[in-house]
MDAnalysis code that builds the backbone (N, CA, C; Angstrom):
import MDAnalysis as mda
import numpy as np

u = mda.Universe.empty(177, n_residues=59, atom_resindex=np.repeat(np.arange(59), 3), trajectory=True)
u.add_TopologyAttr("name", ["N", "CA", "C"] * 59)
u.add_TopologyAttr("resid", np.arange(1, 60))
u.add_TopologyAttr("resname", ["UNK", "UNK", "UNK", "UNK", "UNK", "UNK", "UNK", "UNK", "UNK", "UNK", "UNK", "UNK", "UNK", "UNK", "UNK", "UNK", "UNK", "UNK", "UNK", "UNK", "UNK", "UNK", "UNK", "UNK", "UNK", "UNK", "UNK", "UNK", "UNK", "UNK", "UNK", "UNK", "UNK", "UNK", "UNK", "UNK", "UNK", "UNK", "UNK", "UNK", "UNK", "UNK", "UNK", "UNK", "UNK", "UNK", "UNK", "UNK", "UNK", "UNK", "UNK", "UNK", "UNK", "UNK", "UNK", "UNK", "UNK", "UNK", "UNK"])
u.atoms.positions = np.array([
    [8.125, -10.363, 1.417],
    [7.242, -10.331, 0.280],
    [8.073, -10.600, -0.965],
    [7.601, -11.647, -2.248],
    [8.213, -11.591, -2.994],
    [7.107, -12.291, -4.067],
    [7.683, -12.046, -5.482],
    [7.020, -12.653, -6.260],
    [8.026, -13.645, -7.162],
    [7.112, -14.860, -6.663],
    [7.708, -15.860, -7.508],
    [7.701, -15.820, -9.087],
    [7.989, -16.701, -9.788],
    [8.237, -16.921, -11.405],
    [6.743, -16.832, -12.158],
    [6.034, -17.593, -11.112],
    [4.690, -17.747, -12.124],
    [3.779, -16.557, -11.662],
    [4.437, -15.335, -11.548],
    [3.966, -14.104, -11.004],
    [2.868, -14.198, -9.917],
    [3.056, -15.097, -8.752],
    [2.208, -14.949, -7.294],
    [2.944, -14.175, -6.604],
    [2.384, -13.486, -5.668],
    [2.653, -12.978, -4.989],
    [2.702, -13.508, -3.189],
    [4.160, -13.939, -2.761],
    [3.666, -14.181, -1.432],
    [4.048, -13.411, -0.271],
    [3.416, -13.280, 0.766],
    [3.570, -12.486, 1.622],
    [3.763, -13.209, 3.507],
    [4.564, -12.536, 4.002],
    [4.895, -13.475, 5.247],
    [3.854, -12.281, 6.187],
    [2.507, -12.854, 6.708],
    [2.232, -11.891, 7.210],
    [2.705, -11.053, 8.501],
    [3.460, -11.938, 8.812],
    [4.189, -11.418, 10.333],
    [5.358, -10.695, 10.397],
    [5.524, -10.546, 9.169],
    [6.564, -9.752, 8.847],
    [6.422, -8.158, 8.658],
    [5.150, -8.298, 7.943],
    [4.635, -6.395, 7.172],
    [3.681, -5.840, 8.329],
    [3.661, -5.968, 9.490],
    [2.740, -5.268, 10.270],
    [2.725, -4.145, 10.179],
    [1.299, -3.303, 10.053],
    [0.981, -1.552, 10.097],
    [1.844, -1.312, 8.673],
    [1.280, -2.265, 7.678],
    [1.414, -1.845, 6.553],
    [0.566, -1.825, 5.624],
    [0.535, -0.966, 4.346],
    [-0.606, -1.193, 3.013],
    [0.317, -1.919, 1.830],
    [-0.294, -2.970, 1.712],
    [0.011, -3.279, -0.059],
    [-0.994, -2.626, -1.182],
    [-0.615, -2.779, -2.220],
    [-1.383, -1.789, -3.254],
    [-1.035, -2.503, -4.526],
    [-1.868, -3.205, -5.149],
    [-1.341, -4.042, -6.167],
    [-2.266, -3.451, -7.213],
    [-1.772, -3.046, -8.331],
    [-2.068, -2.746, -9.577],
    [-1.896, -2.735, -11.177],
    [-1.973, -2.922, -12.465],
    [-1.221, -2.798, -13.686],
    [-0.109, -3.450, -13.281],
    [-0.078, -4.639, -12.361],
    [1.749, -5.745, -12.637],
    [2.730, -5.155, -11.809],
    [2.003, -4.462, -11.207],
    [3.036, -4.035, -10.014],
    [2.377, -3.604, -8.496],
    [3.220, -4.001, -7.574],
    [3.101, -3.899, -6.477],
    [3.819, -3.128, -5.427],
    [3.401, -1.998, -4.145],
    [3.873, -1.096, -3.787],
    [3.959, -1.325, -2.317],
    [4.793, -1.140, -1.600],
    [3.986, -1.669, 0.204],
    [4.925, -0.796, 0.698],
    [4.165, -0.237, 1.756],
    [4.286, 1.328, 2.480],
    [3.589, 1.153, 4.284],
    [4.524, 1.808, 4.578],
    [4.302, 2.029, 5.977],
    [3.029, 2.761, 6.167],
    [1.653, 2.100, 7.593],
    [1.012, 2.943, 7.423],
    [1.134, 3.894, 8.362],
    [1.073, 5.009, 8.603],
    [1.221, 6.272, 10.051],
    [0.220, 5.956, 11.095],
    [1.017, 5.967, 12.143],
    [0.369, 6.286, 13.127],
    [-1.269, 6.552, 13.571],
    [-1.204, 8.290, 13.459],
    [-2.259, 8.743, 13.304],
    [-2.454, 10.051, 12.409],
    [-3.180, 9.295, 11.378],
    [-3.394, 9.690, 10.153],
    [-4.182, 9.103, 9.069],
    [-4.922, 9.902, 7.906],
    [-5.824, 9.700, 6.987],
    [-4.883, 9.577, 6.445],
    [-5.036, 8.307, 5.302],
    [-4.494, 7.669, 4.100],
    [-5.420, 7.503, 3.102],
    [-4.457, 7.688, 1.936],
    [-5.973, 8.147, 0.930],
    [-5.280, 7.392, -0.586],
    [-5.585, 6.359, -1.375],
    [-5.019, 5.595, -2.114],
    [-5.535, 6.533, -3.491],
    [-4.732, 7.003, -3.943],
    [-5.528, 7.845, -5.586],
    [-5.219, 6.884, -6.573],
    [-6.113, 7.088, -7.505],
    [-6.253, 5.652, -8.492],
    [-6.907, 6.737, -9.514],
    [-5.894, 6.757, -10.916],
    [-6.797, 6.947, -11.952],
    [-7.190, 6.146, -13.202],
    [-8.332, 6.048, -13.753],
    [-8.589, 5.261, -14.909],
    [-8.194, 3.754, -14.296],
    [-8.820, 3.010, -12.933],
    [-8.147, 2.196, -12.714],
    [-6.651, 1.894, -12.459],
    [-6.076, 2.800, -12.062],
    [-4.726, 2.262, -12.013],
    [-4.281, 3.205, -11.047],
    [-4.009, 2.708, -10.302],
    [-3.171, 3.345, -8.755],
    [-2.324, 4.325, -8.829],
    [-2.351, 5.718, -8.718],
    [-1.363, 6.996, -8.855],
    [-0.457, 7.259, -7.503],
    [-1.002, 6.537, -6.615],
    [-0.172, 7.327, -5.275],
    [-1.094, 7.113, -4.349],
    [0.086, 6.965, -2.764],
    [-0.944, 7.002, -1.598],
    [-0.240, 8.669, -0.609],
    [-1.765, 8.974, -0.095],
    [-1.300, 10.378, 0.458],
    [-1.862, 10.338, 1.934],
    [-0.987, 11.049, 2.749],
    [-1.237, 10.635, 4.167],
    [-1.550, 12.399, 4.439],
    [-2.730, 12.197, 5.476],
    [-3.264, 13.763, 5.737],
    [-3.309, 13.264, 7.263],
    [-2.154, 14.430, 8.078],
    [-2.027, 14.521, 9.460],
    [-3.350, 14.930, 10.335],
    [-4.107, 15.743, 9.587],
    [-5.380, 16.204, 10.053],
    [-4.965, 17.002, 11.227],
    [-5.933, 17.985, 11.854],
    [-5.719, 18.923, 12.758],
    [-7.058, 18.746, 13.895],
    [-6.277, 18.905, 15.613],
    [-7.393, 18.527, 16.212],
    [-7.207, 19.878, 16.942],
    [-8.220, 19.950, 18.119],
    [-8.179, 21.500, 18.704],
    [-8.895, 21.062, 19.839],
])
């Protein structure tokens, strides 16, 4: 993944498998996604704060 000069963004898709990108306010974030698990992207006022992963509980 990289961004060229005229600010595109390119991406090799065969490269980032079981991943999230998150593009926001001129910047861009890319994160592993888990296994098994809830992922939860928080965004305030439009603009991306954080991603949070919840293991959840089974029984």
């Amino acid at each position: 993944m990289k961004i060229d000069p005229t600010m595109q963004l390119n991406v090799a898709i065969m490269e980032i498998n079981n991943k999230v990108i998150v593009i926001g306010n001129v910047k861009v974030k890319i994160t592993d996604l888990p296994e098994h698990e809830e992922t939860t992207i928080g965004t305030h006022q439009g603009k991306g704060e954080g991603v949070k992963w919840d293991e959840g509980k089974k029984f």
